[in-house]
N, C-alpha and C positions, 0 to 999 in steps of 0.2 A: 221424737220431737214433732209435733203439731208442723204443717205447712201452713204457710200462711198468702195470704192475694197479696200479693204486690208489685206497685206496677211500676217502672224504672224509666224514667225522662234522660237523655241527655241532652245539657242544657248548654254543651261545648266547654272545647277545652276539657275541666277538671270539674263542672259544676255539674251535680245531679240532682236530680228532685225524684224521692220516693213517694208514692203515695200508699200506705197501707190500709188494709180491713182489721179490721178487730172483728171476731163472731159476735153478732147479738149476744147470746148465752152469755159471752166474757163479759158484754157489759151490763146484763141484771145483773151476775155474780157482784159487779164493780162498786152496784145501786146497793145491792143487798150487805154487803160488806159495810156498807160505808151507814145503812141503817142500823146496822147492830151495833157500829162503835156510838152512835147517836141517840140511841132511845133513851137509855138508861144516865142520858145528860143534860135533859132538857126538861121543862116542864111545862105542858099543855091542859090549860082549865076544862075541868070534867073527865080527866083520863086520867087514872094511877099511873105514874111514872112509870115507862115501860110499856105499859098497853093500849097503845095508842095505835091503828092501823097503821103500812107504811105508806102508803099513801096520801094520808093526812102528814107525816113528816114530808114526804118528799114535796107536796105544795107548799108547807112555811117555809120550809130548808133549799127551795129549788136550785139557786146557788154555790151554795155551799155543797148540795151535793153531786152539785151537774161539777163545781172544782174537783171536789173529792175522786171521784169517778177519774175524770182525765189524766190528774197527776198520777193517779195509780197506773191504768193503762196505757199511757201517752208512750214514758220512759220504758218500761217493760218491753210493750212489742214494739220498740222503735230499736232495741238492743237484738232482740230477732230477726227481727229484718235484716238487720245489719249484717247479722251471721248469719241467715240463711241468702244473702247474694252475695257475702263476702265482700260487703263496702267496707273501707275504712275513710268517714271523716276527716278531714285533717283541719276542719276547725268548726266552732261549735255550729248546730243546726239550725235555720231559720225557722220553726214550726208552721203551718196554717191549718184552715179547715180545720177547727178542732168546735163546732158543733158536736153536739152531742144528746141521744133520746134513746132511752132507757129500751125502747120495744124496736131498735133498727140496729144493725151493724154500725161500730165508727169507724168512719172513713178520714183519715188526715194526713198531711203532708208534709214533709220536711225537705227542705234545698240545704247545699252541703256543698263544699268542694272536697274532691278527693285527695291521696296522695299517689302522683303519677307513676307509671308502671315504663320502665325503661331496663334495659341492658346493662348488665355489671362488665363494662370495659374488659377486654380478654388481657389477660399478665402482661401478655407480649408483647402489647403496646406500652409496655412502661422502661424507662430506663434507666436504672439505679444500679450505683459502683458500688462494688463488694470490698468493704475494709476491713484490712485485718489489724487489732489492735497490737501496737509496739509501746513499750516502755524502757524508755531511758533512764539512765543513771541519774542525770541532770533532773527529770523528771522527780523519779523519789529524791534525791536531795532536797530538793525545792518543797516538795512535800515535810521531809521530815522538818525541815526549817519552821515549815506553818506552825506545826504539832510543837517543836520549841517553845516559838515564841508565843503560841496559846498556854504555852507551863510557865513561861517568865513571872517572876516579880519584877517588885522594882521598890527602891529604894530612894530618900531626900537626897537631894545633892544641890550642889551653891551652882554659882555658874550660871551661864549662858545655857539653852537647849538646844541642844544637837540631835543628828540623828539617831534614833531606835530609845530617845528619851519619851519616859509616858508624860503629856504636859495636862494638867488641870484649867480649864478656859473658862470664859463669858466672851460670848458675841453675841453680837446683832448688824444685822445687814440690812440695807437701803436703795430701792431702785428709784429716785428721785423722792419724792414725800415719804412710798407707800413700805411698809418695812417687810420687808419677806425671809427674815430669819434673825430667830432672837433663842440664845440657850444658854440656859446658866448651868454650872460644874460638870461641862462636857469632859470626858476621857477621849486623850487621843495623843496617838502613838507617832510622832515624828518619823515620816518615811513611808506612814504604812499607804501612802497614795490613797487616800479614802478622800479625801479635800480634794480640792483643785488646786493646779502646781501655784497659782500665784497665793492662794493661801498658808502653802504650806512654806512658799518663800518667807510669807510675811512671819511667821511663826519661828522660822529658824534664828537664833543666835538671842532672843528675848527671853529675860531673867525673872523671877518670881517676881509679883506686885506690878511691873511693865503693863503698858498700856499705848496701842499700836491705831492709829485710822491708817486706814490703803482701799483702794479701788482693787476691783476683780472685773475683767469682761467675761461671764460666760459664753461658751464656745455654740457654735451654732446646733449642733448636736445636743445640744442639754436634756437631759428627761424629762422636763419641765420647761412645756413649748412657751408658758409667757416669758422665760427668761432669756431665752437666745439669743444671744448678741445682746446681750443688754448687760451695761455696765451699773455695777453698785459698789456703795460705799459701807467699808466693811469698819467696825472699834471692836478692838480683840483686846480682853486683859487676860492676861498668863496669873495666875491663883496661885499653880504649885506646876514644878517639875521636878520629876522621879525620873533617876538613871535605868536602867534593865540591866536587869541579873538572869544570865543565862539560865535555862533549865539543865539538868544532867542528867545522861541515859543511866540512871540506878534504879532500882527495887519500887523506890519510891513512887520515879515517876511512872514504873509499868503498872502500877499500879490503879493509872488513870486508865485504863484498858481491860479490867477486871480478868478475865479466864483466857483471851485471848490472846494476852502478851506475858511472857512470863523473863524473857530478855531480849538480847540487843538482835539475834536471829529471827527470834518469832516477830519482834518490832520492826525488822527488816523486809518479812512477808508479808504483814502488814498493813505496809507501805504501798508494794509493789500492788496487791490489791483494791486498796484505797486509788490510786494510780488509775490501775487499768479500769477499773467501775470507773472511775469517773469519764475516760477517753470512748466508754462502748456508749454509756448515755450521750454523749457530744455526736459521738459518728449516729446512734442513733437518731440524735435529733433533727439531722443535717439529714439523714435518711427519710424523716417521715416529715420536714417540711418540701423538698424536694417532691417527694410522691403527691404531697396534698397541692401543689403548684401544679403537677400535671395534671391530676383529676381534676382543677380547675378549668383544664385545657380541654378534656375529653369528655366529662360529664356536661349534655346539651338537653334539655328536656325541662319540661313548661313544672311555674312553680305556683304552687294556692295561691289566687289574688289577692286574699286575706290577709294571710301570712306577709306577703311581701311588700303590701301597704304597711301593714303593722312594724316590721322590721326597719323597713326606708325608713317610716315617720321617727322612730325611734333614732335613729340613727343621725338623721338630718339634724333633729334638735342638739343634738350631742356637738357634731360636727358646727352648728351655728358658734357654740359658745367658746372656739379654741381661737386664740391669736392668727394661729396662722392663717384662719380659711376667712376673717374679716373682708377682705377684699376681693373675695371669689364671689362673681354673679351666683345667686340661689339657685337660679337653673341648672348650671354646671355642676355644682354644688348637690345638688338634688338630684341628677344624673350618676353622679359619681358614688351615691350614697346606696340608685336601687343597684346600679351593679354588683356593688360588693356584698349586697343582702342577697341579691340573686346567687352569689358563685355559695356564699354561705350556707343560706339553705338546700340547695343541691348537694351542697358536700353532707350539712345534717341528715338529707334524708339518703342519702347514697349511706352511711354509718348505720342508719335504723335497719336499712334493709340488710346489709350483710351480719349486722347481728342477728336477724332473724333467720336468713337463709343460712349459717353457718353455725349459727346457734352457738352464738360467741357470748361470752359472760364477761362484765368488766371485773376485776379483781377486789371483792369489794372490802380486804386486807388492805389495798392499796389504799382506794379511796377514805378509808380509815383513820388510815396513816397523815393520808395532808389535811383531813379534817382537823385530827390529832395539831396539827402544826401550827392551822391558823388559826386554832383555842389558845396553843400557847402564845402566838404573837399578839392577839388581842387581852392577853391576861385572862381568858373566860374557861371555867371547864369546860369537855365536849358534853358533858349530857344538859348542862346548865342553856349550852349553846343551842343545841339541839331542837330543847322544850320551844322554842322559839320561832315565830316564820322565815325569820333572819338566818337563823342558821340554818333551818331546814332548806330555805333559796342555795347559800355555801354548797349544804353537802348535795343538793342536786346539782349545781354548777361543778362541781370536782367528780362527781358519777359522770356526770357528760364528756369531761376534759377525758377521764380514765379511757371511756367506752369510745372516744375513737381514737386513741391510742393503742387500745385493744386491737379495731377495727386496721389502723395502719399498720400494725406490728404482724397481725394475720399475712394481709395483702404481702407485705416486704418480702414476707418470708416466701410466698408462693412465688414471689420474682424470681429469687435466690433459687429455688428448686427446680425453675426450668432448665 
């Protein structure tokens, strides 16, 4: 590989400015190339197409070819450079100096910030509890219960609705004028706590064709921060209510388990599996939020100014438009936005580097798999989704999610090993 001149500014902090040569040589190469794609496309009075000195094209074309030229070598030895000082970028380049004369070396410039070079925190500062997972009896029962009641039918019946009856609804909800919940032929299962307890009171004891108004206050906790504390006015009609008919542990129903259940034993392991995977992902999770709160703690080192304008601004606007921060000063508001971009981006580029330094792969079976998941909740196939920038954004957002989970699941485990 060719060496090339270049000369390397630090501009503080993370900002550098290169300035490269390009050999003369490279750039007639540059002129010459960019003549032979040209002759044969132009036409100049008193010259057969093509024979035309290049000289005479490079004065009509002087533009065109003095562009031509740069775009070719600009990008090229700006990516050498790069690897021959071992910069990496971490956001795009300001270019200058890009003059340019066919019979002299190009000399041009690019400013850039880096990504900072810091210390991967030693284990032994971390401190995370080693859980072993237990399962209980209570536990699989409760389980098997779910698996039940996902085999349930259900059947018409007269009456009033009671609990573990499937009810048929229309509602619509009202937080003064503006209406913020309206569904007609909902399914829903008396008891199964998916409502809120005051809806599910209002629901209990009303007969098919019934037709209920009631108030609900949402709890201040709500997922949905404009409703907190905010009381609305609910009209529920009941359509249809259906009794439930137990499932039975027979043939039948192992049947909804294909090769891996074959009776009420194998149903039993099962269980206990289903069980414990779900308790190691919980303790896991508790595990690698935990760890990402400390590396909050311990990762200190300066972040691309770029980046982190970029992220605050983004962030800020988000944060303008939520109920709750209306009456927090912008400033505070704006403080509290670059923080959390800061502890963020540190932790993303703290993730970049141990994949690289450990040469960690994220599982991309996994990342598959939720892509797989959010085709199906969107109704889309995944290659449908794919073809698209939309999904392509997804499936890079879930490679991210995966690869520092990757990244935290490595770390845990090096804990656990001291």
């Amino acid at each position: 590989m060719e060496s090339l001149e270049v000369a390397i500014e630090d501009l503080g902090k993370l900002s550098r400015k290169i300035t490269v040569t390009v050999p003369k040589e490279k750039v007639k190469e540059a002129y010459d190339k960019t003549y032979n794609s040209l002759k044969n496309k132009v036409d100049i009075k008193g010259f057969r197409k093509g024979k035309y000195p290049q000289s005479l094209l490079e004065k009509r074309f002087t533009k065109v070819m003095r562009d031509e030229a740069i775009e070719t070598l600009v990008p090229e030895y700006f990516e050498k450079a790069l690897k021959q000082e071992d910069l990496k970028p971490a956001v795009r380049p300001q270019f200058s100096d890009l003059d340019i004369d066919k019979k002299k070396p190009l000399v041009f410039s690019a400013t850039f910030e880096i990504y900072p070079d810091f210390e991967i925190p030693e284990y032994s500062k971390f401190n995370l509890e080693k859980t072993e997972v237990e399962v209980t009896e209570e536990e699989i029962e409760k389980q098997r219960q779910r698996h039940l009641d996902g085999a349930a039918e259900y059947e018409e019946k007269g009456g009033k609705a009671e609990e573990s009856d499937q009810l048929l609804i229309n509602f619509v909800g009202k937080v003064e004028d503006e209406e913020i919940a309206n569904s007609e032929n909902q399914l829903y299962v008396l008891g199964s706590k998916q409502f809120l307890p005051e809806f599910e009171t209002a629901l209990e004891g009303m007969s098919e064709g019934e037709e209920k108004d009631f108030d609900l206050t949402f709890p201040e906790d709500y997922n949905e921060e404009r409703l907190q504390n905010k009381t609305a006015n609910f009209n529920v009609k009941v359509i249809k209510v259906k009794r439930k008919i137990e499932a039975e542990l027979n043939e039948e129903f192992f049947k909804r388990y294909g090769d891996k259940v074959k009776n009420e034993e194998d149903f039993q392991s099962f269980l206990e599996e289903e069980v414990k995977f779900t308790k190691e992902n919980e303790i896991k999770k508790e595990q690698r939020d935990s760890l990402r709160t400390q590396l909050n703690e311990l990762l200190d080192f300066d972040v691309p100014e770029q980046l982190m304008d970029e992220e605050a601004g983004i962030r800020l606007n988000q944060a303008k438009q939520k109920e709750e921060n209306k009456d927090v000063p912008e400033l505070e508001l704006k403080e509290k936005m670059a923080e959390e971009s800061r502890k963020d981006l540190r932790f993303s580029i703290f993730v970049q580097k141990m994949l690289d330094q450990e040469d960690l792969k994220p599982d991309e079976k996994e990342v598959y798999r939720r892509f797989e998941i959010n085709c199906a909740m969107m109704g889309i196939r995944p290659d449908e989704l794919a073809s698209q920038d939309y999904g392509r954004q997804i499936y890079q957002q879930i490679f991210g999610i995966v690869a520092e989970e990757t990244v935290l699941d490595f770390v845990i485990g090096k804990i656990f090993d001291l």
